[in-house]
TORPA-4810 file (N, C-alpha, C, O; in nm, 3 decimals):
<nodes>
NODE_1_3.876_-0.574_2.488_3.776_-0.636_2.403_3.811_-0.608_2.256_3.827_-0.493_2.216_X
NODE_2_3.824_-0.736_2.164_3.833_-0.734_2.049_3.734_-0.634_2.004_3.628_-0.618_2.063_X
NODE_3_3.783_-0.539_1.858_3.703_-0.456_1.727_3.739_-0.470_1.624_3.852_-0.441_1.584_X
NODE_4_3.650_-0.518_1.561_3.709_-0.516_1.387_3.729_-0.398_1.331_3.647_-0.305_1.337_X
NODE_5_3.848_-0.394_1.270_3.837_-0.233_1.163_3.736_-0.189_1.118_3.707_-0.069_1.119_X
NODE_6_3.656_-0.294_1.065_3.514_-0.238_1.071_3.481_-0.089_1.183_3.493_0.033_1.185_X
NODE_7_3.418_-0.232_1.287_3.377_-0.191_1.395_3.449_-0.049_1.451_3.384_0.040_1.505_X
NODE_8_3.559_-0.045_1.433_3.648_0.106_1.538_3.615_0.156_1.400_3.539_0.246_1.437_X
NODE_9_3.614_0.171_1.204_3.578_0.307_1.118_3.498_0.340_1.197_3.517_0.436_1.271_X
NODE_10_3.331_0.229_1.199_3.229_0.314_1.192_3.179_0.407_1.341_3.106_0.506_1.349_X
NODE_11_3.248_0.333_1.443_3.297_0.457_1.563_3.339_0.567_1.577_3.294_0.659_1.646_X
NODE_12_3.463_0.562_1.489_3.522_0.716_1.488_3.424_0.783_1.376_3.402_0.904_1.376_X
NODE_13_3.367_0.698_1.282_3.313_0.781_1.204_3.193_0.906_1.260_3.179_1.026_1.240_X
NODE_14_3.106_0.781_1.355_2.997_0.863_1.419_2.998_0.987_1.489_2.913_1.075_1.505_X
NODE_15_3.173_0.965_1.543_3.180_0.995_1.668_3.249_1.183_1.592_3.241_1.285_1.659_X
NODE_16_3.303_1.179_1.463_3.301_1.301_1.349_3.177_1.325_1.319_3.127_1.436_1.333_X
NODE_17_3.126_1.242_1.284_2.990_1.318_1.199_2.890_1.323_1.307_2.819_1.238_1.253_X
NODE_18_2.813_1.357_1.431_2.649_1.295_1.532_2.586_1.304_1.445_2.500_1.216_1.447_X
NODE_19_2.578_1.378_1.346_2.446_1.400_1.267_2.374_1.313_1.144_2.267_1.319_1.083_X
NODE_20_2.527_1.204_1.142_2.512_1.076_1.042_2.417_1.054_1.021_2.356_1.070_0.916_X
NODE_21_2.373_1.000_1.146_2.242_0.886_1.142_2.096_0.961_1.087_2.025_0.920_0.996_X
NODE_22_2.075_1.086_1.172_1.960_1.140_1.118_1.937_1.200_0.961_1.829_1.225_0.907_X
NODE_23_2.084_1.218_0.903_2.077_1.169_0.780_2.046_1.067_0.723_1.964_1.074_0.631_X
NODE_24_2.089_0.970_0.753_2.028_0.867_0.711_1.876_0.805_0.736_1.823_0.731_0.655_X
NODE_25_1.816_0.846_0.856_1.698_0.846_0.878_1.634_0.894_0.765_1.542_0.843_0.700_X
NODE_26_1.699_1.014_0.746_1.597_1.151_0.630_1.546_1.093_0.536_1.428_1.098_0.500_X
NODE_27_1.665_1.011_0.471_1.744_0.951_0.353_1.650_0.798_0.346_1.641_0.733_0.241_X
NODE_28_1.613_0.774_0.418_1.546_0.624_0.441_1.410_0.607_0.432_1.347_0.508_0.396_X
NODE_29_1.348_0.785_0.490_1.203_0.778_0.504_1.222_0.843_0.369_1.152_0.769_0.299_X
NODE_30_1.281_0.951_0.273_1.207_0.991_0.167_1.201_0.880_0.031_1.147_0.890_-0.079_X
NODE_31_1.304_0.745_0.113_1.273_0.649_-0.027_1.222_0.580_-0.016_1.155_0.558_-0.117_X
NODE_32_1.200_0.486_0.091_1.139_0.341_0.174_1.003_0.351_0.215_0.917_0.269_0.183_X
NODE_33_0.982_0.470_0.297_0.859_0.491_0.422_0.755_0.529_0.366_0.758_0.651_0.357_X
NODE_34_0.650_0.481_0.318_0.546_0.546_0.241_0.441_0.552_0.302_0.445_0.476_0.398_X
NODE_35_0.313_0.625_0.290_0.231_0.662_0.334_0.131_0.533_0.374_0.166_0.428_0.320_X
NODE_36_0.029_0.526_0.448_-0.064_0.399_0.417_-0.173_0.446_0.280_-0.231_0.552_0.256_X
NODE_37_-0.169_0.326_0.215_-0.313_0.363_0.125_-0.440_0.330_0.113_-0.477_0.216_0.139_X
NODE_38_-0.512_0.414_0.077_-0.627_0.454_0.109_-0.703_0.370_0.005_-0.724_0.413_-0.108_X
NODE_39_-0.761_0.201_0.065_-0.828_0.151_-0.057_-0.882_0.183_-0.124_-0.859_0.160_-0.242_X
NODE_40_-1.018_0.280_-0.068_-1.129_0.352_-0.162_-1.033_0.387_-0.289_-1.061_0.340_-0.399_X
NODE_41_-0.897_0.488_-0.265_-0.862_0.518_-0.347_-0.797_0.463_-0.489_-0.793_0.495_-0.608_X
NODE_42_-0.751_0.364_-0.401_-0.662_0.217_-0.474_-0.807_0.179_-0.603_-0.799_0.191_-0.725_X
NODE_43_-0.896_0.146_-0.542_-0.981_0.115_-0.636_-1.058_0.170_-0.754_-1.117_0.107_-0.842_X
NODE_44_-1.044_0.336_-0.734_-1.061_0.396_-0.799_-0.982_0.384_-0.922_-1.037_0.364_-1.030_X
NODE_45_-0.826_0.397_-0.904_-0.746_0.401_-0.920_-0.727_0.248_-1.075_-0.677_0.257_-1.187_X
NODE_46_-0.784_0.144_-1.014_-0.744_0.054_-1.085_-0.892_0.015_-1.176_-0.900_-0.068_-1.267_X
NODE_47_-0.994_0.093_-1.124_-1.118_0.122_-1.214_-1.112_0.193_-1.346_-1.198_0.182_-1.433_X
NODE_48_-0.956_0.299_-1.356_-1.006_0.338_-1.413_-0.885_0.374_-1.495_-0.866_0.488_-1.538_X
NODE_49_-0.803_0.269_-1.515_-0.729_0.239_-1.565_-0.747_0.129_-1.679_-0.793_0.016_-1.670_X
NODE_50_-0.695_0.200_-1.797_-0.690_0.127_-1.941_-0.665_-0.026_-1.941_-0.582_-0.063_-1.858_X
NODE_51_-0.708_-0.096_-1.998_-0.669_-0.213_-2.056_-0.561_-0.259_-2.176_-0.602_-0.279_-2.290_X
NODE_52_-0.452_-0.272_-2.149_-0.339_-0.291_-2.266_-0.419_-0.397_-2.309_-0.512_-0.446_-2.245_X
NODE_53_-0.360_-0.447_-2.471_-0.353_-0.484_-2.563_-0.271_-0.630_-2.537_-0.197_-0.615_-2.440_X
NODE_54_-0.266_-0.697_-2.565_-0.175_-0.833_-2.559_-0.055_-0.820_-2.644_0.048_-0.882_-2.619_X
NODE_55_-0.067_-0.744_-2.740_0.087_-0.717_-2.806_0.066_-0.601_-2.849_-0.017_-0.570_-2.935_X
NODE_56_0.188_-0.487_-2.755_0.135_-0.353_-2.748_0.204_-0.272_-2.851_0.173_-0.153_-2.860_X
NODE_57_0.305_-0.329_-2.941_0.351_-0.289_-3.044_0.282_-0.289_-3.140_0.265_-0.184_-3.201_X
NODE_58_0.234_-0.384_-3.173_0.129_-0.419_-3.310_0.020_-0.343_-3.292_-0.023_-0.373_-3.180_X
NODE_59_-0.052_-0.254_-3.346_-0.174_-0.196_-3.326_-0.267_-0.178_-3.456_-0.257_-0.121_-3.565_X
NODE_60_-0.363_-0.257_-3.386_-0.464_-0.287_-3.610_-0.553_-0.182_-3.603_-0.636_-0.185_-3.512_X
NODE_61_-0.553_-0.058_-3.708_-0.657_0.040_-3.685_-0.763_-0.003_-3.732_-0.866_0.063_-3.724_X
</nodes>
């Protein structure tokens, strides 16, 4: 059965490293996987948050 070079690196690669993948798991949930959020909080959140200015450079005292 045909393998692309691809296909046979990332074999031997695994097959050196087992622990690849759950690195990459680690690696996936501490950037991607986020918590669910908690509307109550969400709303708080955007209650109580400032109102910019329409041109936030210019500021008339």
């Amino acid at each position: 059965m045909y393998q692309s070079d691809i296909t046979q690196f990332l074999t031997q690669l695994k097959q050196q490293k087992p622990q690849l993948e759950d690195q990459q798991r680690k690696g996936r949930a501490l950037l991607w996987d986020k918590q669910p959020v908690d509307l109550d909080e969400r709303e708080r959140q955007q209650a109580s948050r400032v109102k910019q200015t329409s041109y936030v450079y210019y500021q008339n005292f």
